[in-house]
C-alpha positions in Angstrom: 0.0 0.0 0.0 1.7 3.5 -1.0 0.5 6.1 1.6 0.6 9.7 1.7 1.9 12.1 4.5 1.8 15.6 5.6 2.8 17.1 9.1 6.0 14.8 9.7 8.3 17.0 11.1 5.9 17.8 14.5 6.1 15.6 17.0 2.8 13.5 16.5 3.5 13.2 12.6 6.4 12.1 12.5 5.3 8.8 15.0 2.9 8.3 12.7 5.6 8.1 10.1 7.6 5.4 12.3 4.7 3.6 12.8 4.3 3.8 8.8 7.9 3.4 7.9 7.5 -0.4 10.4 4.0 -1.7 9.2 4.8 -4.1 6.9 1.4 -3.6 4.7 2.7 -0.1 3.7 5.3 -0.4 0.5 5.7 3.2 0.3 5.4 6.3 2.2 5.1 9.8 0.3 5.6 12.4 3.0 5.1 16.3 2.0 6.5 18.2 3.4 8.0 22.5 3.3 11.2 21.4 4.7 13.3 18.8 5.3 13.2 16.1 7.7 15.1 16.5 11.0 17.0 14.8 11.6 17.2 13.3 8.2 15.7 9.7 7.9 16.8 7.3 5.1 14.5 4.3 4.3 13.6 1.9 1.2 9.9 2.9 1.5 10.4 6.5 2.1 10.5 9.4 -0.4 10.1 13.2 1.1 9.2 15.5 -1.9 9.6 19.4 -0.2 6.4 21.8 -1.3 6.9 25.4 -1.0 3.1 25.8 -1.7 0.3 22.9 -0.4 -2.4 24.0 -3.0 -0.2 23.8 -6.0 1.0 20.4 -7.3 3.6 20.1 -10.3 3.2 17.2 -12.5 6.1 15.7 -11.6 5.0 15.3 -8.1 1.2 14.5 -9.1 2.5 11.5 -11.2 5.1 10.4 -7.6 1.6 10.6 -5.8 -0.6 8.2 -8.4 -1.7 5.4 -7.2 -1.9 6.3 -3.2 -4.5 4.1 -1.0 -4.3 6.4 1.6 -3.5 10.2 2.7 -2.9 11.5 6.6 -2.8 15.0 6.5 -2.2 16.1 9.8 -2.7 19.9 10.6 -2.1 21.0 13.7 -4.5 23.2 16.2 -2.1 25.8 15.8 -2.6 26.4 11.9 -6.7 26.1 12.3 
């Protein structure tokens, strides 16, 4: 399954990556993101694509999220 991330570099998200990055029904893990991960990770099923802007998508990065089963886009209280 090739899942879909947002809100990895706070503190709940990225759990929720470890606990993606470890179940072994996931394949792939997409995680956007407006900076890099810290500290940096490196895993098989990982691939971090850095967005400047959330509501505009290049094709490039439309075509890298084809075929997700599933998004977590995790927004925190602070942002609302």
């Amino acid at each position: 399954m090739k899942v879909i991330l947002t809100g990895t570099t706070g503190f709940i998200g990225s759990e929720v990556l470890r606990q993606a990055l470890l179940h072994p029904s996931i394949t792939t893990v997409i995680v956007l993101s407006r900076r890099a991960l810290s500290p940096p990770i490196s895993h098989p099923k990982l691939k971090v694509i850095i967005l400047a802007d959330f509501a505009i998508y290049p094709p490039e990065v439309l075509t890298q999220l084809d075929g997700a089963e599933a998004c977590i886009w995790y927004l925190p209280p602070s942002f609302l």
